[in-house]
C-alpha positions in Angstrom: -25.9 -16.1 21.6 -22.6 -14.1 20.6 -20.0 -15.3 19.1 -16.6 -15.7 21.0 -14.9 -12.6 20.9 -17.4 -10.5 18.5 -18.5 -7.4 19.0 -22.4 -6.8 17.6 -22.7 -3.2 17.6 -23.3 -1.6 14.3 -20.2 -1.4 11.9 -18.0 -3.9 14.2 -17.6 -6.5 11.0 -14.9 -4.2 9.9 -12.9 -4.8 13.2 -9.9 -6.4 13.8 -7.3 -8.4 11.0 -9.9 -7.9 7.8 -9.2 -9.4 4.2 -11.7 -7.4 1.4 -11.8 -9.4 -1.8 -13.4 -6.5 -3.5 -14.4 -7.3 -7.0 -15.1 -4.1 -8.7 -14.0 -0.8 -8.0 -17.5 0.5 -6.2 -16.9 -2.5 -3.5 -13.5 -1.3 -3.0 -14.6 2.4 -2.3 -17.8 1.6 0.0 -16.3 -0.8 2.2 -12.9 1.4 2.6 -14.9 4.0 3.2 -17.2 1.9 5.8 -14.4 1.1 7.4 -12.3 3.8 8.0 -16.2 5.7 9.0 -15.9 3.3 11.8 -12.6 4.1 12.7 -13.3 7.8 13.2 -16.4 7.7 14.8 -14.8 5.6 17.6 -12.1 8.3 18.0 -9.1 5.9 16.8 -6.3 6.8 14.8 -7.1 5.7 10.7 -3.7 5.1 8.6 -4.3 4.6 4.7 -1.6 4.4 1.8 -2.4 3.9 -1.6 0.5 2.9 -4.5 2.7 5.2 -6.7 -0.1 7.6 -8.4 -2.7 6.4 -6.6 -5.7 8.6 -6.0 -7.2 9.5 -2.2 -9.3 12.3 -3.2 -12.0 10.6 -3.6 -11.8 8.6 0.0 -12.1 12.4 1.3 -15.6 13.3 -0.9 -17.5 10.0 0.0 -16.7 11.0 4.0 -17.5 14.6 3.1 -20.8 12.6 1.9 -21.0 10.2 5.0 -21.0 13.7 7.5 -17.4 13.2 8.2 -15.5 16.4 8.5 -11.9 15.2 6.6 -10.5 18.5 7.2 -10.6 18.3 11.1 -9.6 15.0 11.3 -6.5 15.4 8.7 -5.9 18.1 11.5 -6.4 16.7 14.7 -4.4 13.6 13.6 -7.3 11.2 13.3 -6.6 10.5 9.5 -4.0 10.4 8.1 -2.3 9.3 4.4 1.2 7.9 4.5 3.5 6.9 1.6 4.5 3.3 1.1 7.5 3.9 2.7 6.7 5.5 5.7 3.5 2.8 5.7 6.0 0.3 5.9 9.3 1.4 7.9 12.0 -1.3 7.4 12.0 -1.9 11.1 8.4 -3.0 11.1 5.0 -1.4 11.9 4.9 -1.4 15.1 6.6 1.5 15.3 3.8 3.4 12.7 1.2 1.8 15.7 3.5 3.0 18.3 3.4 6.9 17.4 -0.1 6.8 16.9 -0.7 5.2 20.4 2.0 8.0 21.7 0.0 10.9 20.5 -2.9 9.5 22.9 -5.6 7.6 19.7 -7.2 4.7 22.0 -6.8 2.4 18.7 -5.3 2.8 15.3 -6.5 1.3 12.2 -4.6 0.5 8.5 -5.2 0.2 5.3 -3.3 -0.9 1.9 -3.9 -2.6 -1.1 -1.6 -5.5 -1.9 -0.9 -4.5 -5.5 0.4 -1.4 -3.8 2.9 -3.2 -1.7 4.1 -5.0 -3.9 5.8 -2.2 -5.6 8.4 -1.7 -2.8 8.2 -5.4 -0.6 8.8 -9.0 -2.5 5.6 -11.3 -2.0 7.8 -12.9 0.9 8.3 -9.4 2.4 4.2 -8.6 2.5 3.3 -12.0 3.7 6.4 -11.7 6.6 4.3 -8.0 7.5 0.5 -9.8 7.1 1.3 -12.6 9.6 2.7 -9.4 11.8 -0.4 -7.8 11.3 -2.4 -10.6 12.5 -0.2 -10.9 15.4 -0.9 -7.1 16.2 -4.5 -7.6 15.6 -4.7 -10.2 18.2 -2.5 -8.2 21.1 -2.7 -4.6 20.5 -5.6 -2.4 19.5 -5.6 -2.8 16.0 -7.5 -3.3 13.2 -6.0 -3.9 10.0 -8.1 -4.0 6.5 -6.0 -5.7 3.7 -7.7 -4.9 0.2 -6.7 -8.0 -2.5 -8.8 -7.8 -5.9 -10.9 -10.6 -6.7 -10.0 -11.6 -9.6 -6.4 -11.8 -9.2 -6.7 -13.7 -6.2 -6.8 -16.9 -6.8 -4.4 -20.3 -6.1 -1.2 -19.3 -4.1 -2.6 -15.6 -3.5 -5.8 -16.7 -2.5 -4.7 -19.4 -0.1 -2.1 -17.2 1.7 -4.5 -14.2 1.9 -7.7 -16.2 3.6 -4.8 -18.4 6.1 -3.8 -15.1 7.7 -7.2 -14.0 7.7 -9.7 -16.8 9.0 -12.1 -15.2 10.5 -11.8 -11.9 8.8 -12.8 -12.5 4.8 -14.9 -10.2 3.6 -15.9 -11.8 0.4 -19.3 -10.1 -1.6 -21.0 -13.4 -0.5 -19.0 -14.8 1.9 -17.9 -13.4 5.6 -16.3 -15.5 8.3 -16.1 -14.5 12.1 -14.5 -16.0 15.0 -15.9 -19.1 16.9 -14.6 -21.2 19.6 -12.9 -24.3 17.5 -13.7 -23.1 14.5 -15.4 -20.2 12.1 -18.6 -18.9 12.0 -20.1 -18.3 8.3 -22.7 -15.8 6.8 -24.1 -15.6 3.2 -23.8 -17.4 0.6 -21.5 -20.0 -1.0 -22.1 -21.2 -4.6 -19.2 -21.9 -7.6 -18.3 -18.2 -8.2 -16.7 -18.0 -4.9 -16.1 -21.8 -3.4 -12.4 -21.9 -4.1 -12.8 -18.9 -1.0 -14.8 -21.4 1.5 -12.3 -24.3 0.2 -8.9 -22.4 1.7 -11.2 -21.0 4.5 -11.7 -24.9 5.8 -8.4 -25.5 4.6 -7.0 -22.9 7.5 -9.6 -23.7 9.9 -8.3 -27.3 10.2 -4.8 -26.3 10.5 -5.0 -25.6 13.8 -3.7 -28.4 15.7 -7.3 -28.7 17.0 -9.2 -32.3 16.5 -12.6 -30.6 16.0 -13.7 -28.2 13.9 -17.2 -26.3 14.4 -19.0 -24.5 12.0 -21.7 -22.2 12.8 -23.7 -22.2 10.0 -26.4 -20.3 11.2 -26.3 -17.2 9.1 -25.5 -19.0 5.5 -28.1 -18.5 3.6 -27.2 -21.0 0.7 -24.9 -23.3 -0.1 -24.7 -25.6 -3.8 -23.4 -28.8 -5.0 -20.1 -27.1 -5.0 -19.9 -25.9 -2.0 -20.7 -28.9 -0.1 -17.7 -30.1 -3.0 -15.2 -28.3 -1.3 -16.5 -28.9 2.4 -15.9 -32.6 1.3 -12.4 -32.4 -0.3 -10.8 -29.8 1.9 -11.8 -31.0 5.6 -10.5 -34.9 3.9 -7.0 -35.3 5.1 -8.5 -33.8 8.4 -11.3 -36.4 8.7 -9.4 -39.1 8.1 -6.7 -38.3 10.7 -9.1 -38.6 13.1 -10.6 -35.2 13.1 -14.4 -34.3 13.8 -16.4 -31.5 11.8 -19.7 -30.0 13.9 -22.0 -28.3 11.2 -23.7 -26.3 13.7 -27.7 -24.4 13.3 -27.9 -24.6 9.5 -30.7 -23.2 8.3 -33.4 -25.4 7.0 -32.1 -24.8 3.1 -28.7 -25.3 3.9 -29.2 -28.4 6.1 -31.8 -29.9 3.2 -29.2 -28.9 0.3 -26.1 -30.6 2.6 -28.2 -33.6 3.2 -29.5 -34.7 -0.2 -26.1 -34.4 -1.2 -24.8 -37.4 1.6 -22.7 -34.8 3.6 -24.3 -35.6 6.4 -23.2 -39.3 5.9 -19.8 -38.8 5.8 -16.8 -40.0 8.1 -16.2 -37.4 11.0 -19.2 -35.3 9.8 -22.1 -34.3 11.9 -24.8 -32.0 11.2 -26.0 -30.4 14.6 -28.5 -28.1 16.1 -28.5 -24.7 18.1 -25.8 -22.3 18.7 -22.2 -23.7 19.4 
């Protein structure tokens, strides 16, 4: 069964509000490059910026590479690489979505790295323009991929990144999509990347809702420090009242969660099939 909302055709995971926690360099290039190859071959409009000095050629060879003819689409509009100040316009990006909708692309896409805004916006300023994004993401046709290195994203960073990104992390072990009620997970959670599932559940409960559902059906693996985290950040939840549905873990996951007493907790249930 589909999730709500998701699109399963090849490529479609880098649709919509995205957040890459890249952790070395060769992540960075080969998911940028996957996702502005999906951009182009569905005929929308792909926006990029990179910071003072920073280097594009190489975004141009590894579509060269991937078939991708950069010289027609640099001409026909298609892609297109904008300084940090025309990337973000001090009355708001809307009006970079605007132009490209005017000159007729059925969709436009973005890209920046947050080291490079920071250069010209205060950390107030970018996080003011993310929750934009996310609003534009949800009512316009945009898709928006916001690099952040691993490494330096950790405490405040790292939860104000994954809030305005639920259902868009793209973590090297860890993905979340939209569900109904909650977030759908795939991969794998261990210690080198539970503080990411932590603020993951800390947003999903944020909601207002009284139930949160997690489809669990395509994590592969989850440790003691996972399951951690699923404890301490769903607590104040739980004991307000609120309900969490672990929904079609796999057989590992479900063994792992239950010699562990998660199962046993307050306002937890571990259920089968799809939600």
């Amino acid at each position: 069964m589909p999730r709500v909302g998701e699109d399963s055709s090849p490529g479609s995971e880098w649709d919509g509000h995205v957040l890459l926690l890249h952790a070395s360099e060769s992540e960075r290039l080969s998911s940028l490059t996957a996702w502005a190859r999906r951009g182009l071959d569905r005929g929308e409009k792909v926006i990029y910026t990179e910071g003072p000095g920073g280097q594009h050629q190489w975004l141009y060879r590894v579509l060269d590479v991937h078939g991708v003819d950069v010289a027609e689409a640099m001409r026909d509009g298609r892609l297109e690489i904008l300084p940090l100040a025309e990337f973000y316009p001090p009355d708001g990006q809307d009006r970079v979505i605007d132009r490209a909708l005017a000159e007729g692309f059925p969709a436009v896409r973005m890209s920046a790295e947050v080291t490079a805004a920071l250069t010209v916006l205060s950390p107030e300023q970018y996080l003011d323009i993310e929750r934009n994004t996310d609003r534009l993401c949800r009512t316009r046709p945009v898709s928006a991929m916001c690099r952040y290195a691993r490494p330096d994203s950790i405490g405040t960073r790292l939860r104000d990144s994954v809030t305005v990104h639920v259902t868009g992390v793209r973590e090297s072990q860890l993905r979340t999509h939209p569900l109904r009620d909650g977030v759908a997970l795939s991969g794998e959670v261990d210690l080198s990347n539970a503080d990411v599932f932590a603020e993951v559940l800390r947003a999903a409960v944020s909601t207002g809702s009284d139930v949160l559902c997690l489809d669990l059906a395509m994590l592969h693996f989850v440790d003691a420090a996972a399951c951690r985290q699923l404890v301490e950040a769903t607590g104040d939840f739980r004991d307000s009242g609120g309900r969490v549905l672990l929904v079609a873990a796999q057989p590992g996951v479900k063994r792992t969660m239950r010699l562990l007493g998660v199962h046993e907790l307050p306002g937890v249930t571990i259920v089968g099939g799809r939600p």
